[in-house]
N, C-alpha and C positions, 0 to 999 in steps of 0.2 A: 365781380361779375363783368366780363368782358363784352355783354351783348344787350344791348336793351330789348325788354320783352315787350311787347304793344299788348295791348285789350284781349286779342285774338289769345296770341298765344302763351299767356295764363289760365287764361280759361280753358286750354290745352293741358297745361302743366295741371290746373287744378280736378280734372275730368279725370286724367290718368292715373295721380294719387288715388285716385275716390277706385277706380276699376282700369287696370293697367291691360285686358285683357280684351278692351271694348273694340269694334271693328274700327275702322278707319272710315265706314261709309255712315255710323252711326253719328262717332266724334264727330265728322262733317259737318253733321247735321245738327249737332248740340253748340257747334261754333259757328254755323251760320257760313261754312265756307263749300263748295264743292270739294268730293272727294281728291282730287288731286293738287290742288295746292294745300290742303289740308296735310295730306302725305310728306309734302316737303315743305311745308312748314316742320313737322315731327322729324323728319328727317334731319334738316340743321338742329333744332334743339338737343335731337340724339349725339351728334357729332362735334356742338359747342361744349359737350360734357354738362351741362345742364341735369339731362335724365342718365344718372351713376347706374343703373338695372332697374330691371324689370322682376318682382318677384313676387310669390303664391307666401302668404301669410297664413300658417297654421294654427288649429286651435291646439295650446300646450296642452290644455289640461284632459284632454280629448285623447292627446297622444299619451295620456298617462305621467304628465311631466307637472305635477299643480303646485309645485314648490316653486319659488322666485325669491334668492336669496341677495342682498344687497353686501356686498363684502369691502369691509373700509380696510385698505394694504396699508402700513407704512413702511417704508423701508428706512436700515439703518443710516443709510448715505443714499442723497438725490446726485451722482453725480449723473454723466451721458452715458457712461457706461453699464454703469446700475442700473437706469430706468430701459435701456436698450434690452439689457439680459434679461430684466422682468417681462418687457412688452411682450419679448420671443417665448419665452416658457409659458406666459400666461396663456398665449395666443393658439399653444398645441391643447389645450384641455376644450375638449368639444362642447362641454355643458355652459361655458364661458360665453354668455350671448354680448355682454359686453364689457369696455374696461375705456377710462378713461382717465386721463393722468388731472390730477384739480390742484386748486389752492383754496387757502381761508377755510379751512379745517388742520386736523393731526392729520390726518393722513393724506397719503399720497397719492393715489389712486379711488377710485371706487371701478368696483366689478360685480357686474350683474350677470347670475347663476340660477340657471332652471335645473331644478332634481323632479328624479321622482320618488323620494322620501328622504326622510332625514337623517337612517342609515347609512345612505347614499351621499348623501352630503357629510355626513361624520368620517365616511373612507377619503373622499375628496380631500377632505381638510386636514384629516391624518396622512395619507400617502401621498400627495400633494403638494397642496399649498402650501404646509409649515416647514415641507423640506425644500424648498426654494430660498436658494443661498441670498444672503443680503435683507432676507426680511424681520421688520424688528417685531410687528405689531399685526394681528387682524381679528376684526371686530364682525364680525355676522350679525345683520340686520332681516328678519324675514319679515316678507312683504304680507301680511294678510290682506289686505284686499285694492283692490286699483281702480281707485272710481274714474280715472281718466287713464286712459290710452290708445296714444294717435300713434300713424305713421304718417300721417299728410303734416307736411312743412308750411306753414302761413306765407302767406306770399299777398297780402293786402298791403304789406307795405311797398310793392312795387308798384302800387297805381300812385 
């Protein structure tokens, strides 16, 4: 982190995790500042790259997506070029809500997959994922139930 954050503005960063949507004369109000240095206070946060977007969180299962399938990749060879060609291909499949490259397991990755059935996810992983050159291994994990899930980042270790 390139900036230190004062009292004020966590309690900024912490307001906006919670409802990114809230006025400026509100937040003001919830941080104890007048509207307008409040604004540029959000302002610099916005432009230290601090706050990465702003965005509307959908309900999945709402949208007919109630599947969350956990997917352990391993590939046959970790070189740069293998995990480069992975990142690129994994990254065109839309139902792909995440991928992340790990260690201290078999496998190489894990990739988090919203379906809307298992049919759907069986075409996925048949037309897909197994024809994805360089893959040795993949293990599907479905998630039945999620007793925790955040999008707000803790940030009490910056006081």
């Amino acid at each position: 982190m390139t900036r230190s954050l004062d009292r004020i503005d966590q309690k900024i960063l912490e307001i906006l995790q919670r409802d990114a949507r809230i006025s400026i004369t509100d937040l003001s109000e919830q941080v104890g500042l007048s509207p307008t240095p409040c604004g540029r206070r959000l302002k610099l946060l916005e432009e230290s790259g601090l706050i990465e977007q702003q965005v509307v969180l959908l309900e999945q299962k709402q949208l007919g997506l109630p599947i969350t399938i956990l997917v352990q990749v391993s590939l046959e060879t970790q070189t740069r070029d293998k995990l480069d060609a992975f990142e690129s291909e994994i990254a065109k499949i839309p139902e792909v809500m995440e991928c992340s490259l790990i260690t201290g397991s078999a496998a190489d990755y894990i990739v988090k997959i919203v379906m809307p059935s298992l049919d759907h996810y069986q075409q996925l992983l048949l037309d897909k994922l197994t024809n994805m050159p360089g893959i040795r291994s993949i293990i599907s994990n479905f998630v039945l139930r999620q007793p925790v899930r955040k999008t707000a980042l803790p940030l009490n270790h910056l006081k």
